[in-house]
mmJSON file of the N, C-alpha and C atoms, coordinates in Angstrom:
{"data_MODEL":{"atom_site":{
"group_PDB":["ATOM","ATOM","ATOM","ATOM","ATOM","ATOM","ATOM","ATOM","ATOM","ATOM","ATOM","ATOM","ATOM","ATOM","ATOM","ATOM","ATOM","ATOM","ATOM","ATOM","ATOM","ATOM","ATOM","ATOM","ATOM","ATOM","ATOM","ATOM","ATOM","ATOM","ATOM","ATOM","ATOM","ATOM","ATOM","ATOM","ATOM","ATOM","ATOM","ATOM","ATOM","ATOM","ATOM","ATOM","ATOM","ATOM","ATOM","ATOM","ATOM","ATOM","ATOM","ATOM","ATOM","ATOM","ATOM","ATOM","ATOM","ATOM","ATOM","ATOM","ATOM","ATOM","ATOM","ATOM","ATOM","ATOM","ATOM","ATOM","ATOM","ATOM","ATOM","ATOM","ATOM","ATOM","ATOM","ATOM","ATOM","ATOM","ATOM","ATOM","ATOM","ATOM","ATOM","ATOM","ATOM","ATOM","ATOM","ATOM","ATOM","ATOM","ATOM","ATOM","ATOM","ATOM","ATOM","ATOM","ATOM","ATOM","ATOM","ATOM","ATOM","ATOM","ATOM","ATOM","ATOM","ATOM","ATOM","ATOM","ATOM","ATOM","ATOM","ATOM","ATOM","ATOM","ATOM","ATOM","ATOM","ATOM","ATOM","ATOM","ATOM","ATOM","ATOM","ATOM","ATOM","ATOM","ATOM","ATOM","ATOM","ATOM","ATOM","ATOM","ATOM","ATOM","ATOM","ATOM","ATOM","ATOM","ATOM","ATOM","ATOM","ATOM","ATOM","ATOM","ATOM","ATOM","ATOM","ATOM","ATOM","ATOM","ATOM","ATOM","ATOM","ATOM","ATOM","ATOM","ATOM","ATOM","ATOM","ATOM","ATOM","ATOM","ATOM","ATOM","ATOM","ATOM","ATOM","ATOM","ATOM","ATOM","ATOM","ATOM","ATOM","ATOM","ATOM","ATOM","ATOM","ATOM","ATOM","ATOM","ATOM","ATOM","ATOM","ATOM","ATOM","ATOM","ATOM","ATOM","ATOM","ATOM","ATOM","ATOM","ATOM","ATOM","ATOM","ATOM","ATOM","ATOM","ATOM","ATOM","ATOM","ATOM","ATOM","ATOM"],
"id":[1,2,3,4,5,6,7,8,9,10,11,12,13,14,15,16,17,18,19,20,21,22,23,24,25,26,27,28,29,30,31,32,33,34,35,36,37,38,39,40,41,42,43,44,45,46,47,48,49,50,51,52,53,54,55,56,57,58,59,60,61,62,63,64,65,66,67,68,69,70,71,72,73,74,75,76,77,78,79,80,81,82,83,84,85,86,87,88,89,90,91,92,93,94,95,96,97,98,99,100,101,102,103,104,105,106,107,108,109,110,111,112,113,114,115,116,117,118,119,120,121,122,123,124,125,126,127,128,129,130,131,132,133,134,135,136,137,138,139,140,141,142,143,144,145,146,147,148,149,150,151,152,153,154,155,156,157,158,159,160,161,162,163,164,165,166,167,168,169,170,171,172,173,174,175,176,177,178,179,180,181,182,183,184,185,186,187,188,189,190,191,192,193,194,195,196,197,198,199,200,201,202,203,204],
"type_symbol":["N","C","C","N","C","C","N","C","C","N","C","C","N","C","C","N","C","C","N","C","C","N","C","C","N","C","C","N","C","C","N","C","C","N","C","C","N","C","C","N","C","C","N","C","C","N","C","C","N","C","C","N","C","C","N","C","C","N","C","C","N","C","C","N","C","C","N","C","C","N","C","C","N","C","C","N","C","C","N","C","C","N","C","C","N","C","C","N","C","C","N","C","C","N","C","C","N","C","C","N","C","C","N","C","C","N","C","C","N","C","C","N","C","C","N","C","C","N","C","C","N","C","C","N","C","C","N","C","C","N","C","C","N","C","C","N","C","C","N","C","C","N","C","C","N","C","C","N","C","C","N","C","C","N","C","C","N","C","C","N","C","C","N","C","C","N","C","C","N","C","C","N","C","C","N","C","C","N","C","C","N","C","C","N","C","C","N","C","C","N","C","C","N","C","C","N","C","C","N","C","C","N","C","C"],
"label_atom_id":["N","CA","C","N","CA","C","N","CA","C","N","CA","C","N","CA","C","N","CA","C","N","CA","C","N","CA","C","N","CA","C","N","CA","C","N","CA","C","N","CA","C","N","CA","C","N","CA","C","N","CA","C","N","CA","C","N","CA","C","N","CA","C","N","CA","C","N","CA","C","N","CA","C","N","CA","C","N","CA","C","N","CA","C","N","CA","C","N","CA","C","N","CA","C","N","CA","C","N","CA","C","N","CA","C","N","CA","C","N","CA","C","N","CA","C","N","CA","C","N","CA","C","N","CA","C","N","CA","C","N","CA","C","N","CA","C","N","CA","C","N","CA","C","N","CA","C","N","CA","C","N","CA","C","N","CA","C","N","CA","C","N","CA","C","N","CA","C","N","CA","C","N","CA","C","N","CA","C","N","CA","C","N","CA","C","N","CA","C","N","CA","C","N","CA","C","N","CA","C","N","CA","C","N","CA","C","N","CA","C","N","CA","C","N","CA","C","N","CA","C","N","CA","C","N","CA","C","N","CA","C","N","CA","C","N","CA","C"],
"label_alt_id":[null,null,null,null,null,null,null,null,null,null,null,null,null,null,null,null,null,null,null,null,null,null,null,null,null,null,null,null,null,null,null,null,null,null,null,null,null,null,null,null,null,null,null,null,null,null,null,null,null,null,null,null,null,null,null,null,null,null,null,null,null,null,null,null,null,null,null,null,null,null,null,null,null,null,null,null,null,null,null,null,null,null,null,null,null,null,null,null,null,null,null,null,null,null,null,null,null,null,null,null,null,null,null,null,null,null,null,null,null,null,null,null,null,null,null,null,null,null,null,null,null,null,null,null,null,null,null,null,null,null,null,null,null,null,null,null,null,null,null,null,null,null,null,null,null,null,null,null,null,null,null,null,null,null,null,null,null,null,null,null,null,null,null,null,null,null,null,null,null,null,null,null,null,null,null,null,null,null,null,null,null,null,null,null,null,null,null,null,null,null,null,null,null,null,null,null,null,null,null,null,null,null,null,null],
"label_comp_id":["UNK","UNK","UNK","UNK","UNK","UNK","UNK","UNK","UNK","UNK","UNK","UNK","UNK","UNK","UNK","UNK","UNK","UNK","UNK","UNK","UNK","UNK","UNK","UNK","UNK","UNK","UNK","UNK","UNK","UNK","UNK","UNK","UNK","UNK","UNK","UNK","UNK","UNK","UNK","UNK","UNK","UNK","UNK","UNK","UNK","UNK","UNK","UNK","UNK","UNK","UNK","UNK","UNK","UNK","UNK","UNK","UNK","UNK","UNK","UNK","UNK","UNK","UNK","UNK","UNK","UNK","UNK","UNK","UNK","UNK","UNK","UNK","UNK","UNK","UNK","UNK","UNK","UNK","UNK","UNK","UNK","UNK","UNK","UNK","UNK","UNK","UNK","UNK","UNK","UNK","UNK","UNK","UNK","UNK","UNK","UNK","UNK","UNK","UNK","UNK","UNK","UNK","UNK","UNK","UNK","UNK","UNK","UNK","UNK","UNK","UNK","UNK","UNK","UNK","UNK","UNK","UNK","UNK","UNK","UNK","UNK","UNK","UNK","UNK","UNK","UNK","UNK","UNK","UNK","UNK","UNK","UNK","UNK","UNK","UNK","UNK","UNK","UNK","UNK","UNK","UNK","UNK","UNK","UNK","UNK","UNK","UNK","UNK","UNK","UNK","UNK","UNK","UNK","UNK","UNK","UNK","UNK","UNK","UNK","UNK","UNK","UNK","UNK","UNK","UNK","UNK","UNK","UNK","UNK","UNK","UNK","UNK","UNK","UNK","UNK","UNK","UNK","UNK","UNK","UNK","UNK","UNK","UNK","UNK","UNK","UNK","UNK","UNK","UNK","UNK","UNK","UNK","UNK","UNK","UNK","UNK","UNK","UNK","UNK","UNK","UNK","UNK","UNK","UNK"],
"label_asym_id":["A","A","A","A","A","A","A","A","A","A","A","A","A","A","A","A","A","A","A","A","A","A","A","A","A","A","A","A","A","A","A","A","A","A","A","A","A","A","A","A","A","A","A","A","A","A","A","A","A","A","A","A","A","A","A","A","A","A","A","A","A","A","A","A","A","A","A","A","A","A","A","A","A","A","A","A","A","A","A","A","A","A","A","A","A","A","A","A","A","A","A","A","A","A","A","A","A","A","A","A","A","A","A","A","A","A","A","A","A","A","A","A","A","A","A","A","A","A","A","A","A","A","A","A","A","A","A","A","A","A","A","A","A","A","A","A","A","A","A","A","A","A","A","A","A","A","A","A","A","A","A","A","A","A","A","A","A","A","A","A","A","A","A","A","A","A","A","A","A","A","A","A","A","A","A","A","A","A","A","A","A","A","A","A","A","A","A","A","A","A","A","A","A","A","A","A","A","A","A","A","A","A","A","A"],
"label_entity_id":["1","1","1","1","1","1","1","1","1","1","1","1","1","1","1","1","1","1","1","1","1","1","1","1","1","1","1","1","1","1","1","1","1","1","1","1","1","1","1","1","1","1","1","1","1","1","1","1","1","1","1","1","1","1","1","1","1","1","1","1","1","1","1","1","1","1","1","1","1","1","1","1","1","1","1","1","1","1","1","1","1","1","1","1","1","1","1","1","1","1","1","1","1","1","1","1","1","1","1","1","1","1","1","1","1","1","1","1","1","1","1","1","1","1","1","1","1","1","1","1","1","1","1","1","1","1","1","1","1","1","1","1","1","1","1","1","1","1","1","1","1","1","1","1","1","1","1","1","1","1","1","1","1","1","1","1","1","1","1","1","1","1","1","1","1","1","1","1","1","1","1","1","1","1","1","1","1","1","1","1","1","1","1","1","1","1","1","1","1","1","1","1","1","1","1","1","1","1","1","1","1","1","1","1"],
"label_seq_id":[1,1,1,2,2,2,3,3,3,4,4,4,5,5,5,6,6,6,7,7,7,8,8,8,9,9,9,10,10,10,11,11,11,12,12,12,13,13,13,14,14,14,15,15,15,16,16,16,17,17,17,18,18,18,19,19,19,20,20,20,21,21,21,22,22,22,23,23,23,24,24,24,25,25,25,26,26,26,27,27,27,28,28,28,29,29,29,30,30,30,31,31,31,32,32,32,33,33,33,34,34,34,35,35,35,36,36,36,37,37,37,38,38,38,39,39,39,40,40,40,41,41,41,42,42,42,43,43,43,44,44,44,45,45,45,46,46,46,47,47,47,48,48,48,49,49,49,50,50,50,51,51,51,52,52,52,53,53,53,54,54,54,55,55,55,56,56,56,57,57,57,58,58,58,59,59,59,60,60,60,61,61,61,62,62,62,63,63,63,64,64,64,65,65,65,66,66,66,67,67,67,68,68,68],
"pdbx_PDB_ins_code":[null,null,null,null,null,null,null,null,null,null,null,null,null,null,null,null,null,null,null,null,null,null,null,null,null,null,null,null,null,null,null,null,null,null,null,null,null,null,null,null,null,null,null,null,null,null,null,null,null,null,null,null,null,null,null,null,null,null,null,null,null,null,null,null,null,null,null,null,null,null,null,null,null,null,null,null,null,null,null,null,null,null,null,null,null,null,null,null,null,null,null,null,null,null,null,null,null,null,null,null,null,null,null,null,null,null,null,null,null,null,null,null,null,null,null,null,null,null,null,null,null,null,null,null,null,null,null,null,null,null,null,null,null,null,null,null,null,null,null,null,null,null,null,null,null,null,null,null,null,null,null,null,null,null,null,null,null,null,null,null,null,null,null,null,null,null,null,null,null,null,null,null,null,null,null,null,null,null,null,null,null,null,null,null,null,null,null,null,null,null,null,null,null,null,null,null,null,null,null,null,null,null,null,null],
"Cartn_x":[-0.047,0.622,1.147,1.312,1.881,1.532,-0.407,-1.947,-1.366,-1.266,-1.331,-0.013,0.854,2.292,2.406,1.238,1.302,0.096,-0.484,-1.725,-1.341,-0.587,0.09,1.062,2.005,3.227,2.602,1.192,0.511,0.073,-0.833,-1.387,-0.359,1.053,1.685,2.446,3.004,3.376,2.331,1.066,0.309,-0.101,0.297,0.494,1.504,2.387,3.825,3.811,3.446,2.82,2.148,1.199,-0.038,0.646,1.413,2.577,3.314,4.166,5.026,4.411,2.605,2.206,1.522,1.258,0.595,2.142,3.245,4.137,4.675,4.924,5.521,3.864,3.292,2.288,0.65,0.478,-0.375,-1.718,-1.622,-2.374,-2.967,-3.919,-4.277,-4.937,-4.338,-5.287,-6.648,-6.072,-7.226,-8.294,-7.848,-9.26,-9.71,-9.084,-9.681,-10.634,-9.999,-10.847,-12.082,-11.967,-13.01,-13.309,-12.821,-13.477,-14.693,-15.948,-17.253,-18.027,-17.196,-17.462,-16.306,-16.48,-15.178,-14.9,-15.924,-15.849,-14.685,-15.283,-14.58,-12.696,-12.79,-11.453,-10.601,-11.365,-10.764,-10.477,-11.109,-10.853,-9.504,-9.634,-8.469,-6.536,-6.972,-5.898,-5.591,-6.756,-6.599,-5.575,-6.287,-5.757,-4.528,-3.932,-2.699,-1.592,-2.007,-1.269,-1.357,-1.887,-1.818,-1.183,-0.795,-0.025,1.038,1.268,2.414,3.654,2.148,2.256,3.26,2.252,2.648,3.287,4.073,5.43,6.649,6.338,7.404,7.847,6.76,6.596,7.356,6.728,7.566,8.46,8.767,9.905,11.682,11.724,13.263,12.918,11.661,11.521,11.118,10.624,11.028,11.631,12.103,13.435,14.185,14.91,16.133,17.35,17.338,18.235,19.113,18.129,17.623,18.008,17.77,17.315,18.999,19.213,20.609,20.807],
"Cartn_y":[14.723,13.462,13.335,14.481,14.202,13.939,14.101,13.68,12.099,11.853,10.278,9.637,9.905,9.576,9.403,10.583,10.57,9.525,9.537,8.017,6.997,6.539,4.96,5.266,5.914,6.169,5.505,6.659,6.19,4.379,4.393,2.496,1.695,2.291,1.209,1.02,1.99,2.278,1.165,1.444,0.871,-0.768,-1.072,-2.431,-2.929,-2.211,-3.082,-3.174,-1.985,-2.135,-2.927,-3.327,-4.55,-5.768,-5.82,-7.393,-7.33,-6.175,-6.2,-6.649,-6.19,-6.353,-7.642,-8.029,-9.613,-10.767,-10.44,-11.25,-11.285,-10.119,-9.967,-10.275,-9.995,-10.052,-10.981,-11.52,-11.985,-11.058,-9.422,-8.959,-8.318,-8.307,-7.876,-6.59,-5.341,-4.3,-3.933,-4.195,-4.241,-4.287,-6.188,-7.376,-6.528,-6.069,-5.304,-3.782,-3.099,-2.002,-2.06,-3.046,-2.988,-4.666,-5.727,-6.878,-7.102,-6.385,-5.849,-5.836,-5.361,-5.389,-5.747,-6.918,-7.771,-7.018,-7.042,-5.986,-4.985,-3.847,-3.007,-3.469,-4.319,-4.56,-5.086,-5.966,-6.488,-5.206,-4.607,-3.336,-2.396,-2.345,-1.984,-2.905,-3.782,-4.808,-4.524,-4.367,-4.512,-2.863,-2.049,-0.856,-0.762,-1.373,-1.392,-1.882,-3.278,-4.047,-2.72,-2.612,-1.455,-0.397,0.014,1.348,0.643,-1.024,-0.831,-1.001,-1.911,-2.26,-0.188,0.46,2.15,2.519,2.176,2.772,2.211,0.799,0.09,0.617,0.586,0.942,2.718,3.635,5.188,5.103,4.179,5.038,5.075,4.809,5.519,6.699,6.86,8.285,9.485,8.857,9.678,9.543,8.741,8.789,9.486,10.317,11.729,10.574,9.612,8.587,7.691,7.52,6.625,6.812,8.382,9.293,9.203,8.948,9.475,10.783],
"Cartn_z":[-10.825,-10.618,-9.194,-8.723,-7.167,-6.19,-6.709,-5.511,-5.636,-7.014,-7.187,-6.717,-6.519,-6.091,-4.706,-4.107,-2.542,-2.379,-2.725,-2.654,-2.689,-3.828,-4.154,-2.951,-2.512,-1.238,-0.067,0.332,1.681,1.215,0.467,0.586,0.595,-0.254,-0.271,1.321,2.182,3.355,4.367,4.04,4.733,5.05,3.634,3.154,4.036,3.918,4.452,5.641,6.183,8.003,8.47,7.594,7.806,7.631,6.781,6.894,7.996,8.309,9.168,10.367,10.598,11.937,11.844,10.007,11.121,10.965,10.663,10.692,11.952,12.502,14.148,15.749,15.174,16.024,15.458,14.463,13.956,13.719,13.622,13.397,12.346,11.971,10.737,10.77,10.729,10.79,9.433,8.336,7.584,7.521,7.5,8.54,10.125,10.942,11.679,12.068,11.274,10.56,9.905,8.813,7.565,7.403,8.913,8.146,8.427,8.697,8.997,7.451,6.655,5.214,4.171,4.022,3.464,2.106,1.059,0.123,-0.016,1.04,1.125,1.502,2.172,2.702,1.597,0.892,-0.483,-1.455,-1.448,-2.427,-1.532,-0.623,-0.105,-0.296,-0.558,-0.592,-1.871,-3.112,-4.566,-4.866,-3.775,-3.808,-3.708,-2.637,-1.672,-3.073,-3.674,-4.696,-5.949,-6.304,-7.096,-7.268,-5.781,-5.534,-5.606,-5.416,-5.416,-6.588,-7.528,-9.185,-9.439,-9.436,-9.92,-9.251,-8.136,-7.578,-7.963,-8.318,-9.084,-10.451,-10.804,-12.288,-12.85,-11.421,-11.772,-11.214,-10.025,-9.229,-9.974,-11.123,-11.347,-12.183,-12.71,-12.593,-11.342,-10.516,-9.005,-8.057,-7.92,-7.12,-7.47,-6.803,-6.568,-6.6,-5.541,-5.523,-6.836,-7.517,-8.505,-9.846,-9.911,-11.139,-11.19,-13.236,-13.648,-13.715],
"occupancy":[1.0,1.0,1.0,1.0,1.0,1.0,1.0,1.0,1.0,1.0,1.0,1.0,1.0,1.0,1.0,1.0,1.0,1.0,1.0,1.0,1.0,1.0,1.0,1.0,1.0,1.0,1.0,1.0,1.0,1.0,1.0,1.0,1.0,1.0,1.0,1.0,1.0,1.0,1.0,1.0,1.0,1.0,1.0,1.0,1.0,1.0,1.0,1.0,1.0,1.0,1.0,1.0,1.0,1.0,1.0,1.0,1.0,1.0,1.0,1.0,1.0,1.0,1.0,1.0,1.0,1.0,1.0,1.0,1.0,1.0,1.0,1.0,1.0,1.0,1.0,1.0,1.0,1.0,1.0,1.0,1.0,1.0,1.0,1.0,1.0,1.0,1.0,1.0,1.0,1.0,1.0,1.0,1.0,1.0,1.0,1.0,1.0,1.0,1.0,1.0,1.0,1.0,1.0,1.0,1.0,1.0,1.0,1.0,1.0,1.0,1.0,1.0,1.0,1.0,1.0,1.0,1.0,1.0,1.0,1.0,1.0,1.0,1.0,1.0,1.0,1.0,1.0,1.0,1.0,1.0,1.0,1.0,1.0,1.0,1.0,1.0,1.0,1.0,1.0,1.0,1.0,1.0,1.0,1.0,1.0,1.0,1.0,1.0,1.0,1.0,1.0,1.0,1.0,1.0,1.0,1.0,1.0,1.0,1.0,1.0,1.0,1.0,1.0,1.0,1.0,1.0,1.0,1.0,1.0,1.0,1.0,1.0,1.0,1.0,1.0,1.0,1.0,1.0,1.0,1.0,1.0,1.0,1.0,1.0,1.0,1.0,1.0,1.0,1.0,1.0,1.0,1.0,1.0,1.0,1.0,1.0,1.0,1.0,1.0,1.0,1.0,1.0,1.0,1.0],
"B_iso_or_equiv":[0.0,0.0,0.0,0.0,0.0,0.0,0.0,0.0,0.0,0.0,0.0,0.0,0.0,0.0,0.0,0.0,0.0,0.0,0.0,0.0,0.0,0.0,0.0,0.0,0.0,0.0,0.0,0.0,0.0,0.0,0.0,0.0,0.0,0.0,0.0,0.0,0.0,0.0,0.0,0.0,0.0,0.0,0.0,0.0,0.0,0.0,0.0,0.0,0.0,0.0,0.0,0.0,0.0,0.0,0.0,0.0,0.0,0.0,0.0,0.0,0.0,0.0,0.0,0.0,0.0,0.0,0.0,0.0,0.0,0.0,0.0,0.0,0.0,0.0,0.0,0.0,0.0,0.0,0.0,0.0,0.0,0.0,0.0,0.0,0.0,0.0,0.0,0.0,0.0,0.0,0.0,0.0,0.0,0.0,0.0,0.0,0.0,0.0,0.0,0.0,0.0,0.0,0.0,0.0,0.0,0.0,0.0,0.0,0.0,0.0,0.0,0.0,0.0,0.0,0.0,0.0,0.0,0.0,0.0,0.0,0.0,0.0,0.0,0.0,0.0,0.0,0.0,0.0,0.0,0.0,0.0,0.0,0.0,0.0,0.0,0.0,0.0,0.0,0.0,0.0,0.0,0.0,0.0,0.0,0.0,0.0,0.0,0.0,0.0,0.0,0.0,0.0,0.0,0.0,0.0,0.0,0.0,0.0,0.0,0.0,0.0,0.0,0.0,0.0,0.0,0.0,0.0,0.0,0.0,0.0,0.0,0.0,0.0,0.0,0.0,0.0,0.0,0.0,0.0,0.0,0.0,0.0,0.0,0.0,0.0,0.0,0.0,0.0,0.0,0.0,0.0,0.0,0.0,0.0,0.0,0.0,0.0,0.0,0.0,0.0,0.0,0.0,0.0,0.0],
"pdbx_formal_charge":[null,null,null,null,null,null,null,null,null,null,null,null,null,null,null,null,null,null,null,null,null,null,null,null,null,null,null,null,null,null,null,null,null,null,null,null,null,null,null,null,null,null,null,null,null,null,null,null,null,null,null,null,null,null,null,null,null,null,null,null,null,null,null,null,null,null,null,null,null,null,null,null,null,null,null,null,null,null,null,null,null,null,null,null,null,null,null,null,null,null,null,null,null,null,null,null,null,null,null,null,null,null,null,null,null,null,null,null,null,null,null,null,null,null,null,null,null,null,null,null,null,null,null,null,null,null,null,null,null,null,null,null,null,null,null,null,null,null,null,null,null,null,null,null,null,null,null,null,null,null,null,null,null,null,null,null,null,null,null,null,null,null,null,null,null,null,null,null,null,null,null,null,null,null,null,null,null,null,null,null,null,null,null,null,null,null,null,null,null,null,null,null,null,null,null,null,null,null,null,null,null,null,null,null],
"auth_seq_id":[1,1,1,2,2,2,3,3,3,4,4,4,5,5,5,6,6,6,7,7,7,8,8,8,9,9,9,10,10,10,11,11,11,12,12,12,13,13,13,14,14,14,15,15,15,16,16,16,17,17,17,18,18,18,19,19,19,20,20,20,21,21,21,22,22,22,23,23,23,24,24,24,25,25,25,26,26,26,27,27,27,28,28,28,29,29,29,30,30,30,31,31,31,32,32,32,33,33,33,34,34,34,35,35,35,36,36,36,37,37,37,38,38,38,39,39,39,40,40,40,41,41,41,42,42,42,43,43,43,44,44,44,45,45,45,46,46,46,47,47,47,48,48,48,49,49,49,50,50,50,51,51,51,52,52,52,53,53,53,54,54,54,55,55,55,56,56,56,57,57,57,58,58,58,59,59,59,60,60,60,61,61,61,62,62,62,63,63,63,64,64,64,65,65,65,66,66,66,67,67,67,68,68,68],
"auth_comp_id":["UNK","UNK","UNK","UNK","UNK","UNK","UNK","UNK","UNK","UNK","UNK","UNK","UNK","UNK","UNK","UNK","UNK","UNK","UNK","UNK","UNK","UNK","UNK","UNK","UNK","UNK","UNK","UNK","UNK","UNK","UNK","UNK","UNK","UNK","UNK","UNK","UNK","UNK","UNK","UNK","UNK","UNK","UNK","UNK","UNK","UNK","UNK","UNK","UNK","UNK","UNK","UNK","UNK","UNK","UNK","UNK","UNK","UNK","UNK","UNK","UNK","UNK","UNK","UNK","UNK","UNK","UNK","UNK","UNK","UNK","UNK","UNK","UNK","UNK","UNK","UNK","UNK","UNK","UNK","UNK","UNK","UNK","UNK","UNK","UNK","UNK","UNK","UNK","UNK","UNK","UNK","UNK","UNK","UNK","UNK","UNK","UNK","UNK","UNK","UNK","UNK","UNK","UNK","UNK","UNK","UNK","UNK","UNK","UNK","UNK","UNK","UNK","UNK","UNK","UNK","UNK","UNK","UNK","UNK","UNK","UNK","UNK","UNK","UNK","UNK","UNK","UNK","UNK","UNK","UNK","UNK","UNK","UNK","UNK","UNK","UNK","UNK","UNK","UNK","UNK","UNK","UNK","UNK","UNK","UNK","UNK","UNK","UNK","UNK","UNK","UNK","UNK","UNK","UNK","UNK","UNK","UNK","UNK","UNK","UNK","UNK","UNK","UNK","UNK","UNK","UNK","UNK","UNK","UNK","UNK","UNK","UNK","UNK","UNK","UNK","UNK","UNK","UNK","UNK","UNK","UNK","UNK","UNK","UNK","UNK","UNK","UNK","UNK","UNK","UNK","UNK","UNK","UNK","UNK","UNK","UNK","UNK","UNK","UNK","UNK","UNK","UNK","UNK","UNK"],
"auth_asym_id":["A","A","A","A","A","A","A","A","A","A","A","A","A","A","A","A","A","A","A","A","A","A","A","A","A","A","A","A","A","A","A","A","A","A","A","A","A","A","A","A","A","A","A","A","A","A","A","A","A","A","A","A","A","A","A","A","A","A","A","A","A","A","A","A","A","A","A","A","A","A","A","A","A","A","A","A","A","A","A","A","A","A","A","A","A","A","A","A","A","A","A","A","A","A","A","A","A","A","A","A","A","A","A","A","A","A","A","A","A","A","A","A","A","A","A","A","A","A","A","A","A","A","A","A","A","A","A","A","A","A","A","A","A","A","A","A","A","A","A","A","A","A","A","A","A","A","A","A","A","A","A","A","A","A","A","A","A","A","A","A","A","A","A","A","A","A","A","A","A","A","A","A","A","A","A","A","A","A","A","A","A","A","A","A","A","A","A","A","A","A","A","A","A","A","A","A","A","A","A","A","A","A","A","A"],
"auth_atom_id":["N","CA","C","N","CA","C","N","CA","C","N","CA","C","N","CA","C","N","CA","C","N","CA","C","N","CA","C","N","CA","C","N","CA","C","N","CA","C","N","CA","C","N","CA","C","N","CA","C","N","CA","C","N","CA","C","N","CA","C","N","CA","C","N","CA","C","N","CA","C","N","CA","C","N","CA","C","N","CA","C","N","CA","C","N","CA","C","N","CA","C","N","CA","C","N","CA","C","N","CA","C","N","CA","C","N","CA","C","N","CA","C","N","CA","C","N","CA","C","N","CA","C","N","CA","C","N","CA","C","N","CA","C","N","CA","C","N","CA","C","N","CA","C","N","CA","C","N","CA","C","N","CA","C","N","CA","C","N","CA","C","N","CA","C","N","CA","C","N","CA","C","N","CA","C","N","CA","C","N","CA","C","N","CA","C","N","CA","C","N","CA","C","N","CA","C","N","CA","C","N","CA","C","N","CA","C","N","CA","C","N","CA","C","N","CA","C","N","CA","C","N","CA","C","N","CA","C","N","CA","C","N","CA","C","N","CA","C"],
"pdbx_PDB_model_num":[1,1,1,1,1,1,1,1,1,1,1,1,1,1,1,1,1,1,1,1,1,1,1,1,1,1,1,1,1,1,1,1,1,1,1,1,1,1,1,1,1,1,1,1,1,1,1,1,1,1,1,1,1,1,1,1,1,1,1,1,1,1,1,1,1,1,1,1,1,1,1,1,1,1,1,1,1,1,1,1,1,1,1,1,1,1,1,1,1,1,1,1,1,1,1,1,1,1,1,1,1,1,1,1,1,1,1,1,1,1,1,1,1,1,1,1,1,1,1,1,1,1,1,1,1,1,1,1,1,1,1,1,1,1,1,1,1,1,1,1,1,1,1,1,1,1,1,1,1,1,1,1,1,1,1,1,1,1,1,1,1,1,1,1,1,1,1,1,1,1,1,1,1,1,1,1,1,1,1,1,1,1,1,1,1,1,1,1,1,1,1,1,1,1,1,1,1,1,1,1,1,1,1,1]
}}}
């Protein structure tokens, strides 16, 4: 479970960076990386939402913070 915890962590990290950068700068790294093959980039996005669906979903069971 902790491969998968650190997977959903990184996409979701990555996600937010990619907002943060096309909100401050209009850039889209995604679309820049992988918009060559839109596919793939979409599956990355579906990915990103996903990790973040399952971090929502565990994190008051992993959070140290969180946890009673």
């Amino acid at each position: 479970m902790k491969m998968v915890h650190m997977a959903a962590f990184t996409l979701a990290m990555v996600g937010a960076l990619n907002w943060g950068l096309v909100a401050l700068l209009d850039f889209d790294i995604v679309e820049t990386v992988l918009g060559s093959v839109p596919a793939l980039a979409q599956l990355v996005y579906i990915l990103i939402g996903a990790s973040a669906v399952y971090l929502f979903a565990t994190h008051s069971t992993d959070c140290k913070t969180c946890k009673p």
